[in-house]
C-alpha positions, 0 to 999 in steps of 0.5 A: 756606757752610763754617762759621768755626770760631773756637774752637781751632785744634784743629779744623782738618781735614787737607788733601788734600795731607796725606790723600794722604800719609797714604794713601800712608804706610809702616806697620809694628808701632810697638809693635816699632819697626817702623813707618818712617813712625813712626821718620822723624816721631820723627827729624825732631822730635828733629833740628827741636828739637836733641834726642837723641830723640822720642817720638811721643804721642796728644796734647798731654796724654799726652805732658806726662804722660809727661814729668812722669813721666820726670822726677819719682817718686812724691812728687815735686814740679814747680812750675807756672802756675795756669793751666797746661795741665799743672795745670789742664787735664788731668785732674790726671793727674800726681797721679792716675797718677803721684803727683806733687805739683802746686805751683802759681803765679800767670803774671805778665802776659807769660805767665812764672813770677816766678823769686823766687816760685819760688825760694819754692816750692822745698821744703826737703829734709825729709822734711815735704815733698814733693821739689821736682823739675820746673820746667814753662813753657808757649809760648806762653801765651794766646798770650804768647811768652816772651821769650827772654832770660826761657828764658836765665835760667830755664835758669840758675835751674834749673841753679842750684836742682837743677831739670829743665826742661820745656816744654809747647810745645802752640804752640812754632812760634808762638812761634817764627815770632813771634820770628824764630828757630830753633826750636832757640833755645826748646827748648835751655833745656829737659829735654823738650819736648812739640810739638802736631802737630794745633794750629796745625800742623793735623795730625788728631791727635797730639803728640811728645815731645822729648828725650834719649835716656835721658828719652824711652826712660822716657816710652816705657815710661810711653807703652805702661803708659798704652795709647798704644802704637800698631800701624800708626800711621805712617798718623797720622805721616804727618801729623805730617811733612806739617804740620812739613815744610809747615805751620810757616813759614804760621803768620805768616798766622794772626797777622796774620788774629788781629792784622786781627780784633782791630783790627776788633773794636777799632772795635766799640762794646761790645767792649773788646780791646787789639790790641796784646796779641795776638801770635800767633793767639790773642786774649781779648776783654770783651765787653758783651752777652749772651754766649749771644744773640751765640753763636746770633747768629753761629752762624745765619751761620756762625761758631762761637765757645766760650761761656765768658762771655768772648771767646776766639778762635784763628784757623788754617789754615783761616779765610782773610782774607775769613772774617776780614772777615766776622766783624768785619762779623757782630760789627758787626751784632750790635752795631748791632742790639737784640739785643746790649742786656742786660736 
C-alpha cells in the first residue's frame, strides 16, 4: 500500500496534472529576469495577496530570511513568538547573517502575540538598546487562525508604535479557506508576506515572498548574496502556479479529514485530543503510551507519524477519507492490545 505519511503536509508529491506543467513550462535565465514562467508565478502572487510585487524563494525560511533583512539592519530588533518559525526553526539566521536581534514572546493560547506585552518589549530609543524594528506573526499557528479582528488591530498597533509588519504565512490559504475570506483580507495588515507553495498547496518546492516593490527589489539582492539565485527555475514555478491556480479552494477537504481524525481518535481510551481545538489541517494530541512502540506499531501497517514524545498530525492532499478511517482503526488496535501498556 502507498504509505500514509502523517508528519507534514511537506511531503506530498507533485501530481501528474502538476508534473505535466512542469515539463511543459517556458524556461529562461531568472538570474537576468528572463524566465517567464518565473516572471507569471511572482505576478499572480503579488496580484492573489494585493501586493506590488513577489519574489519567488527556495523555501519558507529563505524567504522569512530575506524579509527580516529587507526590513531591519544590522542591530535591529523584530519582535517574535517563542515558538515562531522565524525565531525557533530556522537556524537563528536572522542573528547569524543578518545581525538582527531576535525579542521573543510567549503565543497566547489562540496563536496571538499579547499586544500589551509587545508594547513592552519595544525598546527605548538609547543607544543601550537594540532598534525595535519589525513585528512578525505567524498564520497560521499550530494550526490556530488569527482572527481577523485580531490583524486589524495589530496593523493599527504597528502604525501607532513606528513598526513593520510581516507575516510568515507558511499556511496563509489555510487560514483563509477556514475563514471564508479573501486571501487579501489577511495579507493587507502586513509589510510582507512569505507564502508556502510545497505546504498544503502541495507544490514540490518553493516559497514567495510578497510585497511592495521597493522592499521586494532589497529581498532580491539579499535572495542572489545568499546563493538563491536561480537559472532555469520556471520548471519549479511551474508548480507553484499549478498548486495557486489548483490547489487552494481543496484545502477544505484536508480540514475536515484532520477534524474526521481527531473525533476518531477522541473515542480512543488513552488518547486525549480536543476536537474542537482543531481548525485547520493540523492537530496535537497527549498520548499515554510508549510513544516509540506506537510509531513501529503504525509503521508495519503503513502509517508514518514523527516521534517527538507527543502527538502531532498534518493531513493534505495526499490522505484521503478512507486513509483517514484507517488510521483511527490502526490507533484503535494499537490501544486494544498490550503493547500501548507502559512499563
Amino acid at each position: 500500500m502507498t504509505p500514509i505519511d502523517l508528519r507534514s503536509d511537506t511531503v506530498t508529491k507533485p501530481s501528474a496534472e502538476m508534473r505535466r506543467a512542469m515539463m511543459d513550462a517556458e524556461v529562461g535565465d531568472d538570474v537576468y529576469g528572463e524566465d517567464p514562467t518565473v516572471n507569471r508565478l511572482e505576478s499572480l502572487a503579488a496580484d492573489m495577496l494585493g501586493t506590488g510585487a513577489a519574489l519567488f524563494c527556495t523555501s519558507g525560511t529563505q524567504s522569512n530570511l530575506l524579509a527580516l533583512m529587507a526590513h531591519c539592519e544590522r542591530g535591529d530588533e523584530y519582535i517574535v513568538g517563542q515558538y515562531a518559525h522565524t525565531y525557533r526553526y530556522e537556524g537563528g539566521g536572522a542573528a547569524v547573517l543578518g545581525s538582527i536581534q531576535p525579542q521573543p514572546l510567549d503565543f497566547e493560547e489562540d496563536g496571538t502575540l499579547d499586544l500589551e506585552k509587545v508594547s513592552g518589549a519595544i525598546k527605548p530609543d538609547d543607544p543601550h538598546y537594540a532598534r525595535t524594528r519589525l513585528l512578525c506573526l505567524e498564520n497560521t499557528h499550530r494550526g490556530k487562525v488569527l482572527p481577523l479582528s485580531y490583524l486589524k488591530e495589530a496593523k493599527a498597533f504597528a502604525d501607532d508604535k513606528g513598526l513593520l509588519m510581516h507575516l510568515d504565512g507558511a499556511r496563509l490559504f489555510n487560514a483563509a479557506v477556514k475563514q471564508g475570506v479573501d486571501v487579501r483580507d489577511i495579507t493587507r495588515n502586513f509589510d510582507t508576506i512569505s507564502c508556502c507553495l510545497s505546504k498544503g498547496l502541495g507544490a514540490p518546492v518553493g516559497s514567495v515572498l510578497c510585497g511592495p516593490e521597493a522592499r521586494i527589489n532589497k529581498a532580491r539582492r539579499w535572495r542572489k548574496l545568499l546563493g538563491g539565485g536561480m537559472r532555469q527555475a520556471g520548471i519549479l514555478a511551474a508548480a507553484g502556479i499549478y498548486a495557486l491556480t489548483h490547489h487552494i479552494q481543496r484545502l477544505k477537504e484536508d480540514h475536515e479529514n484532520a477534524m474526521a481524525l481527531a473525533k476518531g481518535l477522541a473515542s480512543i481510551d488513552g488518547i486525549e485530543i480536543n476536537p474542537q481545538s482543531v481548525q485547520t489541517n493540523i492537530l496535537f494530541a497527549d498520548i499515554k503510551a510508549d510513544m516509540n512502540r506506537l510509531c513501529r506499531f503504525l509503521k508495519e501497517r503503513g502509517i508514518i507519524i514523527d516521534n517527538a514524545g507527543h502527538l502531532r498530525m498534518v493531513t493534505h492532499l495526499d490522505i484521503s477519507a478512507e486513509d483517514v478511517e484507517y488510521t483511527i482503526q490502526s490507533f484503535r488496535r494499537f490501544f486494544t492490545s498490550d503493547l500501548s501498556v507502559t512499563g
